[in-house]
C-alpha positions in Angstrom: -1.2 -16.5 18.1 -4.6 -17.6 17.5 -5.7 -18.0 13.3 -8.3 -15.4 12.3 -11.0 -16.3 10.0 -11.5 -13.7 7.1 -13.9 -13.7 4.5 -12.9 -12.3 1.0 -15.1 -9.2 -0.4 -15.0 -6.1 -2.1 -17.8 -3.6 -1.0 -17.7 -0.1 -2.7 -16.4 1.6 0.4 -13.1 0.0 0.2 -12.1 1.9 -2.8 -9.9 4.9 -2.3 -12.1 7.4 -2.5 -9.6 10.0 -3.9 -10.6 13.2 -5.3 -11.6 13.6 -8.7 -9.5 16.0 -9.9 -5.9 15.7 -10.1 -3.0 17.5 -8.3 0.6 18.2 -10.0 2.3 14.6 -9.5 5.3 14.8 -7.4 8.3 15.4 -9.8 10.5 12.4 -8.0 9.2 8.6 -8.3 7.4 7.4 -5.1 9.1 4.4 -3.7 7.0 4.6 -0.3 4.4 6.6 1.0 2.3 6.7 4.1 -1.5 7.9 3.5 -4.9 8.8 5.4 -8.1 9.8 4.4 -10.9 10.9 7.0 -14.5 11.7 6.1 -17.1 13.4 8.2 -20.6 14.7 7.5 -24.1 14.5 7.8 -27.0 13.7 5.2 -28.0 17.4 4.4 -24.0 17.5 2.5 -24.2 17.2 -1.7 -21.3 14.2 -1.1 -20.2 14.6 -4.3 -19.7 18.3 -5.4 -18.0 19.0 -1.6 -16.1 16.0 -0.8 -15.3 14.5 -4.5 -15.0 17.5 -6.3 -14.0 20.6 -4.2 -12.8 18.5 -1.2 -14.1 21.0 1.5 -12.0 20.6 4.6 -15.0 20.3 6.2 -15.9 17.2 5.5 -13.0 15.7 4.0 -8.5 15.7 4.7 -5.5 14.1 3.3 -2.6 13.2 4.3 0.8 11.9 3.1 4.5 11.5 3.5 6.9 10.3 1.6 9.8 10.5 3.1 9.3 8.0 5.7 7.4 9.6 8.3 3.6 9.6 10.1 0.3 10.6 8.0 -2.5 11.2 10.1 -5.8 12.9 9.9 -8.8 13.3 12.5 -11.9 15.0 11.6 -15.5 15.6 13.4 -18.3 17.6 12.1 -22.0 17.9 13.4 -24.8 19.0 11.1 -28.8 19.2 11.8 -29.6 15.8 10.8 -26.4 13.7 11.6 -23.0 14.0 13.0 -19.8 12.0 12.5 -15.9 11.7 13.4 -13.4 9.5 11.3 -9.0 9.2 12.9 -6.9 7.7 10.8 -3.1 7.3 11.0 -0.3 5.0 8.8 3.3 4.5 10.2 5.7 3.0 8.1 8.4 3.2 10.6 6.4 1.1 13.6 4.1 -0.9 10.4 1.0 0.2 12.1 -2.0 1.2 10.5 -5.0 2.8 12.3 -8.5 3.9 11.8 -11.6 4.4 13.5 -15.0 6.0 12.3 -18.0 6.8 14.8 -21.9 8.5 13.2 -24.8 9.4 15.1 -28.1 10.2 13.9 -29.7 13.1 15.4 -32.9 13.4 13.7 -35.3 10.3 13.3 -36.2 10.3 9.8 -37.2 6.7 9.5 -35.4 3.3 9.7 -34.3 3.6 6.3 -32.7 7.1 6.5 -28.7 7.4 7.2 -28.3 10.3 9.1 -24.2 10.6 9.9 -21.5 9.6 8.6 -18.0 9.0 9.9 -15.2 6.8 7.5 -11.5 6.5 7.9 -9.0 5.0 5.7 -5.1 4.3 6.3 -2.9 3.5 3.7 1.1 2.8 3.2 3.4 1.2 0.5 7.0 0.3 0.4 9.6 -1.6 -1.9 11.5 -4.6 -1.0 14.5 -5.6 -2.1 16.4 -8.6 -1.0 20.2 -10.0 -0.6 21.5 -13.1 0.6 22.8 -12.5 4.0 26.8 -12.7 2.5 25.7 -9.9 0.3 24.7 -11.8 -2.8 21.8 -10.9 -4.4 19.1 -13.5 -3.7 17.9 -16.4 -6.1 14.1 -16.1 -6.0 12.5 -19.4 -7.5 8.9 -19.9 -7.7 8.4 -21.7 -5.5 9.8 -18.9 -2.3 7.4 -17.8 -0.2 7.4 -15.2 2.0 4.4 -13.9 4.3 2.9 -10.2 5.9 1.9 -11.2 9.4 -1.1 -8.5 10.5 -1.7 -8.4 14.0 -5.3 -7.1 14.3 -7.4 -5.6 17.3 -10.9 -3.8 17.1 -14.3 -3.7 17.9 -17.4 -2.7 16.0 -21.1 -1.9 16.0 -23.9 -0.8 13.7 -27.0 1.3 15.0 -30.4 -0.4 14.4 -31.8 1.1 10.8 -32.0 -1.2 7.8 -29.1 1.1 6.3 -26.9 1.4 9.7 -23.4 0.1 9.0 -20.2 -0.3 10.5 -18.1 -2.4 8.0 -14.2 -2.8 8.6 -12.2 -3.7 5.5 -8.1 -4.6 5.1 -6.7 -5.0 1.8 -2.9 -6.0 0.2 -1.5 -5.7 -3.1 2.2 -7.3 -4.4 3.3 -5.1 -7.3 6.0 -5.8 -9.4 8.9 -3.6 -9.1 8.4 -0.1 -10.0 4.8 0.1 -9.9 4.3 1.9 -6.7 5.0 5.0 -8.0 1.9 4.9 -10.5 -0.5 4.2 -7.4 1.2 6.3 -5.1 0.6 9.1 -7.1 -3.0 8.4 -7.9 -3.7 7.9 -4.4 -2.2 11.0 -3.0 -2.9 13.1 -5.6 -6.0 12.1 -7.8 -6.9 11.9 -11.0 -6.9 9.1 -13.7 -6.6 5.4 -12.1 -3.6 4.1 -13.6 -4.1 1.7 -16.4 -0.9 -0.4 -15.9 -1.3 -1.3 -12.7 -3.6 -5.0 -13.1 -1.0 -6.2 -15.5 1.5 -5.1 -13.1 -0.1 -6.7 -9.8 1.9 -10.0 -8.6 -1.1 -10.7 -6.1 -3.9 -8.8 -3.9 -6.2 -9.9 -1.5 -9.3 -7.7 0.2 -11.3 -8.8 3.4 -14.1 -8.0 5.1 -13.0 -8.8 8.7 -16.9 -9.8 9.5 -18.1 -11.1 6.2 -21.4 -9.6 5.3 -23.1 -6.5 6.4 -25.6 -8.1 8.6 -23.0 -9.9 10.9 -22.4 -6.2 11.9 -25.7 -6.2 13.9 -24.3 -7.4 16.8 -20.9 -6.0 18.1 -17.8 -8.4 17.8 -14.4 -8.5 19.3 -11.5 -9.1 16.4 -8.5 -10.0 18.3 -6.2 -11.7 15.9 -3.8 -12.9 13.1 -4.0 -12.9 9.5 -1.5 -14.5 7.9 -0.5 -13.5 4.5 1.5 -15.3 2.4 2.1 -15.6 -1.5 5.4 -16.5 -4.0 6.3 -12.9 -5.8 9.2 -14.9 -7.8 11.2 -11.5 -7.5 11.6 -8.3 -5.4 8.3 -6.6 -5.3 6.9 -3.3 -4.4 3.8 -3.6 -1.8 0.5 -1.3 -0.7 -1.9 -2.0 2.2 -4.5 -0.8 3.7 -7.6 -0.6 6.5 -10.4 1.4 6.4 -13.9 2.3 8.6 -17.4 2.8 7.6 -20.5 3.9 9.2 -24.1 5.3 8.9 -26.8 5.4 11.3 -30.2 6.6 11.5 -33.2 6.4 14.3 -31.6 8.4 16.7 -28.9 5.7 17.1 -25.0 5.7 17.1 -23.2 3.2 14.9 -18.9 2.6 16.0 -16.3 1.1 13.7 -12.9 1.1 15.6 -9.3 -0.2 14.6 -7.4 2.4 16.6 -5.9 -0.2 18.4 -4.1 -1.0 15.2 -2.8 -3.9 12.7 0.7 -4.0 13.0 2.6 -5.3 10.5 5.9 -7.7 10.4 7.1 -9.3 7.3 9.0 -12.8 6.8 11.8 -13.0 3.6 13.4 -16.0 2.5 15.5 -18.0 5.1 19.2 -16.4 5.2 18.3 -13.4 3.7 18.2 -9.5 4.5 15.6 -7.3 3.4 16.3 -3.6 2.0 13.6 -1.5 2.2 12.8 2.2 0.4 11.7 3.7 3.1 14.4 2.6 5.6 12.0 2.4 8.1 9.7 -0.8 8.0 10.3 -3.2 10.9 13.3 -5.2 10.7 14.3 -4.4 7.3 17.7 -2.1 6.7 17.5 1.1 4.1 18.0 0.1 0.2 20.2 2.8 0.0 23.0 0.7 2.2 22.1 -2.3 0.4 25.3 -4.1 -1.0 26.7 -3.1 -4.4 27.1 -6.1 -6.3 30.8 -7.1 -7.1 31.2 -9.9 -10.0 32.7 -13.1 -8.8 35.9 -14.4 -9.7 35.4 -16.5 -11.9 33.4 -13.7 -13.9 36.7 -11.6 -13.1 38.6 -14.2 -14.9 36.4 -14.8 -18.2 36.2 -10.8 -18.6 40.4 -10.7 -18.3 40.2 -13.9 -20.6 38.1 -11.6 -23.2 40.1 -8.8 -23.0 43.2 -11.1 -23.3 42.0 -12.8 -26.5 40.4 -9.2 -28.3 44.0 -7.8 -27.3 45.5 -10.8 -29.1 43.2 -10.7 -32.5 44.0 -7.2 -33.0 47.6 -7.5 -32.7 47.5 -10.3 -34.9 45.9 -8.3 -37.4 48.5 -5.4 -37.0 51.0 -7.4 -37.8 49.4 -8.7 -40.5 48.5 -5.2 -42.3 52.4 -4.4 -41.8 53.5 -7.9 -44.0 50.9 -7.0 -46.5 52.7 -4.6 -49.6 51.1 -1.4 -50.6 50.4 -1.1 -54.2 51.4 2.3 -55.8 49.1 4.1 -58.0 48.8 3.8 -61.2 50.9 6.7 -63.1 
């Protein structure tokens, strides 16, 4: 497989984009989740009071699972000035994520004027646990590295207005165990960002899959791998995700599309089994079959040894309260 070159970036369209105000959290902790989020509309829509805010199916869906399963959305809309169409889908089971976003100007309003709009964001998280193959659990050291493989296909390409864009972004965070819930639930359902989550974060990494926004001028072909790899020191709780952006103005039409995919596969330590939440990410086996930790025997015999020797003492002490004369009261 052939190296991929990725510059590192963070543009304001690779945040979530969640709504603004919150849902009831789910009453059970999230250990994994599958998410989309698929935008559509045209320059004449107030962006924030319909999408943010009242999250008008119109130009905005959700959607999530947590048991294991698909999210998906898909969403077109044409207004007077602009149209635009954003598909997203996340696939814990076959470690796929997929988006693609497409606008189209239909008025020309000047070079400078975004028309349509089309974006498309997948997202899914899971939590890793991991055994030495003879059922032990594993020794992490800092120094063990382990490594997301993402296997990435797409093309893109922005129309010709000085605002035209058609930006592709990928992102991974390593969480320490336990903190997926607290994003999970702030991506799925809104509200407040949670506040423990940087002291909580092991490593992340964002790309832009094309560097700057000018280098999406010209169409480009992505086929490729990004190697991933970092040294959590621990079982860890992961997110990812990809998302699509465009605008275009002048009449023209400007394509972001990773519907071909990144697939995911993961590599643990060497002799080792991974146990995953979800049960479902490729070649990992479900946490809740993971082995139950027996103590060895040499634990076995210190505990009996313990028990021996607080056996002992006490019976020592019995014997001792029975030599020991009682002293009558005084009459």
């Amino acid at each position: 497989m052939k190296a991929f070159n990725v510059v590192r970036t963070l543009t304001l369209w690779s945040l979530p984009l969640v709504p603004l105000v919150a849902t009831p959290a789910l009453a059970d902790p999230i250990t994994h989740f599958s998410s989309t989020r698929v935008l559509a509309y045209d320059s004449d829509v107030d962006v924030f009071t319909e999408i943010f805010v009242n999250e008008n199916p119109t130009y905005v869906q959700g959607d999530s699972d947590t048991s294991g399963g698909t999210a998906s959305g898909d969403l077109t809309y044409t207004g007077a000035k602009g149209s635009g169409s954003a598909q997203a889908e996340s696939s814990l089971s076959g470690g796929t994520l997929k988006a693609q976003a497409t606008s189209t100007s239909l008025q020309n309003t000047g070079p400078f004027d975004t028309n349509g709009y089309g974006f498309a964001r997948a997202d899914f998280g899971d939590s890793f646990r991991t055994f030495s193959n003879n059922g032990s659990a594993f020794q992490w050291t800092s120094s063990t590295e382990v490594t997301f493989s993402i296997d990435l296909s797409g093309v893109a390409s922005a129309g010709g207005g000085v605002n035209d864009r058609a930006n592709v972004g990928f992102f991974i965070s390593i969480y320490k165990p336990g903190t997926l819930d607290s994003y999970a639930q702030w991506l799925i359902n809104g509200g407040v960002f949670p506040t423990d989550l940087a002291g909580n974060t092991i490593t992340s990494q964002n790309y832009s899959l094309a560097g700057d926004v000018e280098s999406f001028q010209i169409p480009f072909a992505v086929p490729g791998t990004l190697e991933f790899s970092f040294m959590p020191d621990g079982d860890f709780d992961w997110t990812a995700g990809l998302y699509t952006d465009t605008a275009a103005s002048l009449l023209g039409t400007s394509t972001a599309d990773f519907f071909s995919t990144a697939t995911f596969s993961y590599q643990g330590p060497q002799e080792t089994t991974t146990y995953s939440a979800s049960g479902q990410f490729p070649n990992t086996r479900n946490l809740a079959n993971a082995p139950v930790q027996v103590p060895e025997p040499a634990t076995f015999a210190l505990f009996a040894l313990s028990l021996a020797g607080l056996g002992l003492a006490r019976r020592r002490t019995h014997c001792a309260n029975r030599n020991v004369p009682h002293r009558e009261a005084d009459g």
